[in-house]
N, CA, C and O of each residue as an XYZ file, in Angstrom:
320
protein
N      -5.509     -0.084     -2.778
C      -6.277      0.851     -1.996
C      -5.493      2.154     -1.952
O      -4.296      2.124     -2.235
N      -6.247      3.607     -1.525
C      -5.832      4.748     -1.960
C      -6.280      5.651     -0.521
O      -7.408      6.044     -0.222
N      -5.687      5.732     -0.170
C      -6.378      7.084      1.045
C      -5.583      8.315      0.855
O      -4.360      8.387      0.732
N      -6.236      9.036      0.850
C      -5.896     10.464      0.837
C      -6.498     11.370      1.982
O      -7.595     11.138      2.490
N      -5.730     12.362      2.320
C      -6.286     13.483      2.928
C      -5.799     14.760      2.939
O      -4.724     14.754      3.539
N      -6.166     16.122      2.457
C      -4.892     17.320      2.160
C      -3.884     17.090      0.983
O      -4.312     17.107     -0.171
N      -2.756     16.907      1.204
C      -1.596     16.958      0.265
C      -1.138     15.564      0.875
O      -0.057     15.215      0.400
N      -1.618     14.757      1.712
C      -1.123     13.215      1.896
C      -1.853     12.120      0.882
O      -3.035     12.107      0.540
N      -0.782     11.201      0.505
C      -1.615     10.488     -0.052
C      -0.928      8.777      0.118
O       0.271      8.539     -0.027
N      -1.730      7.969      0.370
C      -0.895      6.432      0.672
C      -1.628      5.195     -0.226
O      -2.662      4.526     -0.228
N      -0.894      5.292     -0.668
C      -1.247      3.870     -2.162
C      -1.198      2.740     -1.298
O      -0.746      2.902     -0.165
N      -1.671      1.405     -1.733
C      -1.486      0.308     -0.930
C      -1.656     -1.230     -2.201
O      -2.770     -1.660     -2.500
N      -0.862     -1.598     -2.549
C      -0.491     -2.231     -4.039
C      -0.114     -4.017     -3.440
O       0.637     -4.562     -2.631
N      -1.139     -4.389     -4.400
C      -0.825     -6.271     -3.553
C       1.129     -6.292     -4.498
O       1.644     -5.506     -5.293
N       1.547     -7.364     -3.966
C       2.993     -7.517     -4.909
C       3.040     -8.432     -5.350
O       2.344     -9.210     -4.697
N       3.547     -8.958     -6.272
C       3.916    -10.331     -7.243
C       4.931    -10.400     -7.186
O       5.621     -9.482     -6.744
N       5.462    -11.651     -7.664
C       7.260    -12.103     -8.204
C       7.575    -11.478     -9.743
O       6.756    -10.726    -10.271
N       8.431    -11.734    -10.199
C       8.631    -11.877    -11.588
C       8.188    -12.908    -12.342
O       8.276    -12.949    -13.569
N       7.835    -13.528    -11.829
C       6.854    -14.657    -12.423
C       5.280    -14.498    -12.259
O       4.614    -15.337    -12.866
N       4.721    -13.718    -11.660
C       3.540    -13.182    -12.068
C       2.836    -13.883    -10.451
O       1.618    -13.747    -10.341
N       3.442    -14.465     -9.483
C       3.200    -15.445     -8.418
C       2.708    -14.105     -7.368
O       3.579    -13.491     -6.751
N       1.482    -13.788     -7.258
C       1.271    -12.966     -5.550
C       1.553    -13.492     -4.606
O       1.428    -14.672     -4.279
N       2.012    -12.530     -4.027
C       2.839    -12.845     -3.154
C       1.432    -12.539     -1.656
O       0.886    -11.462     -1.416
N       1.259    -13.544     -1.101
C      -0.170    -13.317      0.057
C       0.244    -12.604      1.020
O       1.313    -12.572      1.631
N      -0.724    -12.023      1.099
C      -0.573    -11.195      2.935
C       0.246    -10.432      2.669
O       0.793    -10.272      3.761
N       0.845     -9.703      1.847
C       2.623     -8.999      1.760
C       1.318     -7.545      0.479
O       0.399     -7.604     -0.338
N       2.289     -6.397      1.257
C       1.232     -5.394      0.170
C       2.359     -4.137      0.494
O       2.832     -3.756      1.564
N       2.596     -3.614     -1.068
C       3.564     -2.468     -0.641
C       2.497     -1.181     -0.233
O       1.357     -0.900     -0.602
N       3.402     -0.589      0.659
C       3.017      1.063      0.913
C       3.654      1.824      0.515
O       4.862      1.808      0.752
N       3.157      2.640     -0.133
C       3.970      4.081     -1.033
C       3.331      5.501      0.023
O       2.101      5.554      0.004
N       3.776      6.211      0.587
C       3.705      7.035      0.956
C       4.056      8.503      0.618
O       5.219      8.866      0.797
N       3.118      9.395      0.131
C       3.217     10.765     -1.130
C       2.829     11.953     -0.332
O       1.767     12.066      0.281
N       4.023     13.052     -0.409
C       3.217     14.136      0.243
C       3.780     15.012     -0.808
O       4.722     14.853     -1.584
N       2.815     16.132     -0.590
C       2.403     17.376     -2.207
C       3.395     16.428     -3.115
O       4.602     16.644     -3.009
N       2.911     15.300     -4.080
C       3.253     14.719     -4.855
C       4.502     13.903     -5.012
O       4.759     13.205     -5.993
N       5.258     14.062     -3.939
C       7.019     13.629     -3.852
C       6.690     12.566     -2.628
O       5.948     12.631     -1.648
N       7.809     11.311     -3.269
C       7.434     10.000     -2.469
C       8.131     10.247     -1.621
O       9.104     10.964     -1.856
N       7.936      9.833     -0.541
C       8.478      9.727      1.151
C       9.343      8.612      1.162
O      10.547      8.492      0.935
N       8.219      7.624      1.558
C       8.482      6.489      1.617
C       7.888      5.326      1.198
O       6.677      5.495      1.056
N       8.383      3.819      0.854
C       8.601      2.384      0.378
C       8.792      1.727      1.374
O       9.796      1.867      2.073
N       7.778      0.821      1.632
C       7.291     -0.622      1.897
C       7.017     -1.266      2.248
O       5.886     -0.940      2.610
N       7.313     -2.995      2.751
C       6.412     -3.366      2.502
C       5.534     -4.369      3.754
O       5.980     -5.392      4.273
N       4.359     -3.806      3.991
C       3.654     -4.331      5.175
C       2.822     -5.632      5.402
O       2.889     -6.274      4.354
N       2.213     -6.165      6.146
C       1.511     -7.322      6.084
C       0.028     -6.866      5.991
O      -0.352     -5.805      6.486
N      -0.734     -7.671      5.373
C      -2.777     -7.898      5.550
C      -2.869     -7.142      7.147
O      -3.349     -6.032      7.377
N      -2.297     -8.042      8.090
C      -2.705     -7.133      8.797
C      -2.415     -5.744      9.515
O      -3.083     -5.325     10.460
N      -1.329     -5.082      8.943
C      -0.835     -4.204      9.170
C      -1.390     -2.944      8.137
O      -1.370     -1.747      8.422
N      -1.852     -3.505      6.957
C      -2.411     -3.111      6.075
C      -4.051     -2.281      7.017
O      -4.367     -1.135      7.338
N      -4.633     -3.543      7.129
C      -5.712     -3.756      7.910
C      -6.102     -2.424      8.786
O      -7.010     -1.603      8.653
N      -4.903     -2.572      9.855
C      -5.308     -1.853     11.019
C      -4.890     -0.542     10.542
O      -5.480      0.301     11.218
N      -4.167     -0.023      9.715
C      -3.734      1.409      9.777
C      -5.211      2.083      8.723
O      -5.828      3.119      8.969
N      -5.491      1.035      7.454
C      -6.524      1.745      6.990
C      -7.740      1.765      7.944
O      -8.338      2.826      7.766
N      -8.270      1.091      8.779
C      -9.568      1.386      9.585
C      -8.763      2.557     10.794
O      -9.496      2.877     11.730
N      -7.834      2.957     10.790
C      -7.021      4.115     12.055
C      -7.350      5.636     11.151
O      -7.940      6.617     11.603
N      -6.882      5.505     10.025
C      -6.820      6.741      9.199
C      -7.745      7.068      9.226
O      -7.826      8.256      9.539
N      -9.167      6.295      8.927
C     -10.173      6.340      7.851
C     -11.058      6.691      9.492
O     -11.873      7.607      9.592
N     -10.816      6.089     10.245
C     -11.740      6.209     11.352
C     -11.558      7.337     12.707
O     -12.487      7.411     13.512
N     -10.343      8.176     12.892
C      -9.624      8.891     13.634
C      -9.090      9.751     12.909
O      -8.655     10.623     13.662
N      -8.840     10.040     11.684
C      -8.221     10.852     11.140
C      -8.802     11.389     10.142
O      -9.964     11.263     10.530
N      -8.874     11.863      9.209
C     -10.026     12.930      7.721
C      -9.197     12.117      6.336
O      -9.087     12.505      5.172
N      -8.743     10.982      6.934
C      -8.037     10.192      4.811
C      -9.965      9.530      4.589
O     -10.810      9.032      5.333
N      -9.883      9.903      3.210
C     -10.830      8.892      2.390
C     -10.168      8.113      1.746
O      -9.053      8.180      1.228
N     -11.302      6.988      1.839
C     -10.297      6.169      0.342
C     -10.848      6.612     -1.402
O     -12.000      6.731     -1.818
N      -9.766      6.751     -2.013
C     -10.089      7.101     -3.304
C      -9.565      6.464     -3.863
O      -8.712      7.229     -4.313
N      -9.335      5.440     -4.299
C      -8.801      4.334     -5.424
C      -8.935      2.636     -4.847
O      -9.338      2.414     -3.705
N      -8.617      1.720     -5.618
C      -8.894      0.632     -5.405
C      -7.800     -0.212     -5.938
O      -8.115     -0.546     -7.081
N      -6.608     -0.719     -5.590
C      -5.326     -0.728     -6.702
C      -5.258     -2.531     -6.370
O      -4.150     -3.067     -6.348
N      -6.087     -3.076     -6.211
C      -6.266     -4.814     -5.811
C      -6.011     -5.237     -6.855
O      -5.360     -6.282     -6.826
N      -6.331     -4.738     -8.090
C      -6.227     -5.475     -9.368
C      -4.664     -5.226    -10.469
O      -4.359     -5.548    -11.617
N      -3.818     -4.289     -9.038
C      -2.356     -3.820    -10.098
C      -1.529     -4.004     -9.002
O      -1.127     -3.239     -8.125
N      -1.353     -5.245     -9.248
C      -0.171     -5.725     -8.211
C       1.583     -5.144     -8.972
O       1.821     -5.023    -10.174
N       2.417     -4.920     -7.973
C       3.701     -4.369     -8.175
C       4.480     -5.201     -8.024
O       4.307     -5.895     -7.022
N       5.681     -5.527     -8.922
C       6.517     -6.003     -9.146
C       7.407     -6.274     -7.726
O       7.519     -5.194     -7.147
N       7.992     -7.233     -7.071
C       9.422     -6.905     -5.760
C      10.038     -8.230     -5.812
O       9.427     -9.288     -5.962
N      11.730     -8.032     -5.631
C      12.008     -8.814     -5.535
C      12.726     -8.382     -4.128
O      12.805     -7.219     -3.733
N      13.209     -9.471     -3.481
C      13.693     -9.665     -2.385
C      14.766    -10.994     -1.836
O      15.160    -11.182     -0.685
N      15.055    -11.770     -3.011
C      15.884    -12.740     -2.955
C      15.426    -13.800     -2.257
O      16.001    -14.674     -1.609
N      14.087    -13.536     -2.540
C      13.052    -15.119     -2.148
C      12.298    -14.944     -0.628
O      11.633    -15.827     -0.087
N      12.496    -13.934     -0.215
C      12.228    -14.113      1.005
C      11.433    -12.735      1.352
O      11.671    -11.725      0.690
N      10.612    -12.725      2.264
C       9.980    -11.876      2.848
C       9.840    -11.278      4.432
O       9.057    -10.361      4.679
C-alpha cells in the first residue's frame, strides 16, 4: 500500500524471510519526504490498519499504489 500527500509519501510492503516464508501480520513502513527516506520499520496488521484509515480519513494522503504482491526481504535473527 502507498499513501501519499504533497511531498510525503509512506510505502507499506508485506515482509518475507530469505526463504521466501511471509512473515504474517509484520509489514515494513518506509517513510519518504521530497524523495529522501526518513524512516524504516517495521509495524503490525494492526498498526498498519489504524494509521492508514487516520491518514486517509483526517488528513489529505490518498492511496496510490498497492505493494501486497512485493513483499521485502528482513532479517531479524528469527524473531520479531
Amino acid at each position: 500500500m502507498q499513501l501519499t500527500a504533497r511531498s510525503i509519501c509512506i510505502d507499506y510492503y508485506p515482509i518475507k524471510t530469505w526463504s521466501n516464508n511471509i512473515i504474517p501480520e509484520k509489514y515494513l513502513r518506509i517513510l519518504t519526504f521530497k524523495g529522501q527516506t526518513q524512516t524504516k520499520r517495521i509495524i503490525s496488521e494492526a498498526q498498519l490498519n489504524d494509521e492508514i484509515l487516520d491518514r486517509v480519513t483526517n488528513y489529505s494522503y490518498n492511496v496510490t499504489d498497492n505493494h501486497t504482491n512485493r513483499p521485502q526481504f528482513h532479517t531479524s535473527g528469527g524473531t520479531l
